[in-house]
C-alpha positions, 0 to 999 in steps of 0.5 A: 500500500505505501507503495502504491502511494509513492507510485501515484505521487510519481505519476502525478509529478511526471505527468506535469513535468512531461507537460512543461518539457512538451509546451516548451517544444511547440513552437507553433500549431502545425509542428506540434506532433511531431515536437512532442515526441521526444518526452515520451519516447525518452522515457522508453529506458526507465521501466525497461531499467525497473524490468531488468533490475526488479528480477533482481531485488526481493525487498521493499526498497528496491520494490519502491525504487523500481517502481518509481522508475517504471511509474516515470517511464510508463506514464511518460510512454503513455502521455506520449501517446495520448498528446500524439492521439489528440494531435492526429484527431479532429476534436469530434472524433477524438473519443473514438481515436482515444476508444481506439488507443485504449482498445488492447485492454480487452486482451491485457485484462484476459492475459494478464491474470493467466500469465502472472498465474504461470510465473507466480507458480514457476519463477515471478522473477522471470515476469520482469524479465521476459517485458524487459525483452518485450517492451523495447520491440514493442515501443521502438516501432513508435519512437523511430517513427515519431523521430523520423516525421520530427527530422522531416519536420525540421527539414521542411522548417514547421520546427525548430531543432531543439539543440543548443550550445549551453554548457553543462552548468547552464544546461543543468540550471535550465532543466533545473527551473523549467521542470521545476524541480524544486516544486515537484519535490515539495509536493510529493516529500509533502503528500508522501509524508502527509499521507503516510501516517493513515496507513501505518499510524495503527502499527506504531507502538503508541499509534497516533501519540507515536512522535515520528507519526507526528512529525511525518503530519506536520512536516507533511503539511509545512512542504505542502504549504511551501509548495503552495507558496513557492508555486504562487511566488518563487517558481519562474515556472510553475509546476501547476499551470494554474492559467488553465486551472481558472477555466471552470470545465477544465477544474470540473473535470479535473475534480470530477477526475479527483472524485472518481479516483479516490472513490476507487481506489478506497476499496480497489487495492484489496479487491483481489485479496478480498476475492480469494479469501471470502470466495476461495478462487484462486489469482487469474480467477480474482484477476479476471474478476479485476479486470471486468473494468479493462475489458468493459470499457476497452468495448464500451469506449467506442460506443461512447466515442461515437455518440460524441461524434453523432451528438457533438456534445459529451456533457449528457453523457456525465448525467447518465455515467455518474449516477449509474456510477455512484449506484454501482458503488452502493450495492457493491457495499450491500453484495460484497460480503460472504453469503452472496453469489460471486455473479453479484460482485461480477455485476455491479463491477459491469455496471461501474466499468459501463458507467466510469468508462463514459465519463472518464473518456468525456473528461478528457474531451471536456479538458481538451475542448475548453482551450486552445489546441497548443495547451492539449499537453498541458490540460491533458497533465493537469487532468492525470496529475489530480487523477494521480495524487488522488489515487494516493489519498484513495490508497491512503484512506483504505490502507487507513481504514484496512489497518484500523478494521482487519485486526480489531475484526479478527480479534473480535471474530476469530475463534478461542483456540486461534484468536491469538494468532491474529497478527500472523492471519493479518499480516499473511495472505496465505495463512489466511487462505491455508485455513479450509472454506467452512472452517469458523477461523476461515469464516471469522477472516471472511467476515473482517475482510467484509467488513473492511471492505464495507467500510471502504465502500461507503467512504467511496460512496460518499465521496463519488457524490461530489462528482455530480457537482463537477458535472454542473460546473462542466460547460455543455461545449459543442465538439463539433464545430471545433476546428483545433488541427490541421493536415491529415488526421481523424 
């Protein structure tokens, strides 16, 4: 869970730093996809890096570290991909090409689980090592392409060449102030440390009155107001572009995105878990089941994206997929405990994939409808790094409440002869499924996973509620009579 957090934390500060490197290359509007390649593709070297070295590190430390250099290159290879997207698409048929890019979905969400099932019963080590063989055959056909339309785009003179003369000094000194490195570390040492505590506060020996705990809440706090201080004083450029920010569809998005990904992430983490202990299936079955979302909205996203064409407008669409969305989430907290059928759980995750899969496709047409086309980078970093910051305080608040409800439940529900046995039950997902389905120690885990996810769904549920205010803040923009490229596109 703490690395979850610190991963969401990385993609936040990684999307706007892609942001910035991206504004500072478009030079005009007709070289704008062929400028922005560079970020993306740069990063090809650093979850290949995670690949190599996480087959070899079996600890948390190396866990983190790895995963934030896989964080930094994945989000920057798919950012990449969606400003490429957004460059290449006519803004009323931007739904469908954005359908198109998230389309190998429906086969991931079917082969991820069974493959991580063979390499978790053989060797997991080699799940790292075959993608860092893969992924570079995989990513390389786009990035020779996108550098071979940069060179020809240099040649006909739609760009500039971004090679200087600076020394090293100068050159460390610009990269320093332009991806405001100053503000990306006080915000996410500030979110980390302000965060953190949620999660780990019940496992200090004196809790809350733990003084580190303490000081990891205050610290938190004095860097993020810092960070607030130094964006709005001090940063020549700001890691917030809150220019775009005063557009009032832009921030509706962007907090409906917030609502959206702490609701899910309030109770997603241990979903899995949840599925093989309270159902004893097993982990491609509990991946499959996981990855109803993937595989509904790889579907439903073409759909979607052809009824903003047809329609030109996209903001119906939030007034029918946020109800149903907020509806889902609710009888997930009736169905989702011991006693119903699994074909209950599989259909309300149907019904949150149908309904989150419209909106979040129509938040990112809102953001790239509501300004001009030379800000599609930076709307599309603001939009993912709200996404991304709210995915860590999700994580914070269900790691909160699954510290503060497993061990009082199980010690409260486990049997005499094993209730003194509950920090090992806690801590160890297969001592809790060695125990046989019937067993009262089995029954007694299955009803404290219930209930921590019961919790964790109604703090999601209330939550999720907000997003019909950000839906009334989104402005009604008709697509289709936005004309943002120019040349060959779709």
């Amino acid at each position: 869970m703490k690395v979850d957090q610190s991963l969401n934390l990385t993609q936040a500060a990684m999307t706007t730093t892609e942001q910035q490197s991206l504004e500072d290359k478009n030079t005009n509007n007709d070289g704008d996809a062929t400028a922005k390649n560079s970020p993306g593709t740069e990063n090809l070297a650093l979850p290949h890096l995670n690949h190599v070295s996480g087959k070899e590190n079996d600890n948390r430390d190396s866990e983190l570290q790895d995963g934030c250099f896989y964080s930094v290159g994945f989000i920057g290879m798919i950012f990449a991909v969606d400003v490429f997207t957004a460059d290449t698409s006519n803004l009323k048929n931007r739904g469908l090409a954005y359908a198109f890019t998230a389309s190998p979905w429906i086969i991931t969400a079917y082969a991820g689980p069974a493959i991580s099932q063979r390499f978790y019963e053989n060797n997991w080590r080699w799940a790292y090592g075959c993608f860092a063989i893969i992924l570079p055959f995989v990513a390389l056909p786009f990035f020779v392409f996108m550098q071979i339309q940069k060179r020809r785009a240099i040649k006909a003179g739609e760009i500039m060449s971004n090679k200087t003369a600076m020394t090293w000094t100068k050159a460390s000194w610009f990269y320093l102030v332009e991806f405001d490195v100053l503000g990306v570390f006080l915000v996410v040492a500030g979110m980390a440390l302000f965060l953190l505590p949620f999660s780990i506060a019940t496992s200090a020996e004196n809790q809350w009155q733990e003084g580190y705990i303490i000081a990891m809440l205050v610290l938190g706090f004095v860097l993020l107001v810092a960070f607030a201080l130094v964006e709005r004083f001090v940063a020549p450029k700001p890691f917030i572009a809150f220019h775009l920010l005063a557009n009032r569809t832009v921030l509706g998005a962007c907090m409906l995105n917030v609502s959206w990904q702490i609701a899910y992430y309030c109770w997603a983490s241990y979903f899995t878990s949840f599925l093989q202990v309270v159902y004893d299936i097993s982990i491609s079955e509990a991946g499959y089941i996981a990855s109803i979302y993937d595989v509904v909205a790889g579907v439903w996203l073409f759909p979607v994206g052809y009824l903003v064409r047809k329609t030109g407008y996209f903001k119906w669409l939030l007034y029918i997929g946020v109800p149903v969305y907020i509806l889902g989430e609710g009888l997930m907290i009736y169905f989702r405990r011991p006693g119903f059928s699994i074909g209950w759980i599989v259909f309300t995750q149907i019904l949150i994939a149908w309904a989150g899969s419209s909106f979040t496709l129509v938040e990112q047409i809102a953001v790239l409808a509501a300004g001009s086309h030379n800000d599609s980078a930076g709307m599309l970093a603001i939009l993912g790094m709200f996404g991304y910051f709210a995915g860590a305080i999700g994580n914070s608040i269900s790691g909160a409440i699954w510290t503060n409800t497993l061990p009082a439940k199980l010690q409260e529900f486990l049997p005499a002869e094993t209730v003194d046995l509950w920090e090992d039950i806690y801590e160890d997902l297969s001592i809790q499924l060695s125990y046989p389905m019937g067993d009262p120690t089995r029954t007694a885990i299955n009803l404290a996973y219930a209930e921590a996810q019961r919790r964790m769904l109604i703090a999601g549920t209330a939550i999720m509620a907000l997003a019909l205010v950000c839906t009334i803040a989104i402005k009604n923009i008709k697509v289709s009579e936005i004309d943002q490229v120019k040349g060959v596109v779709f």
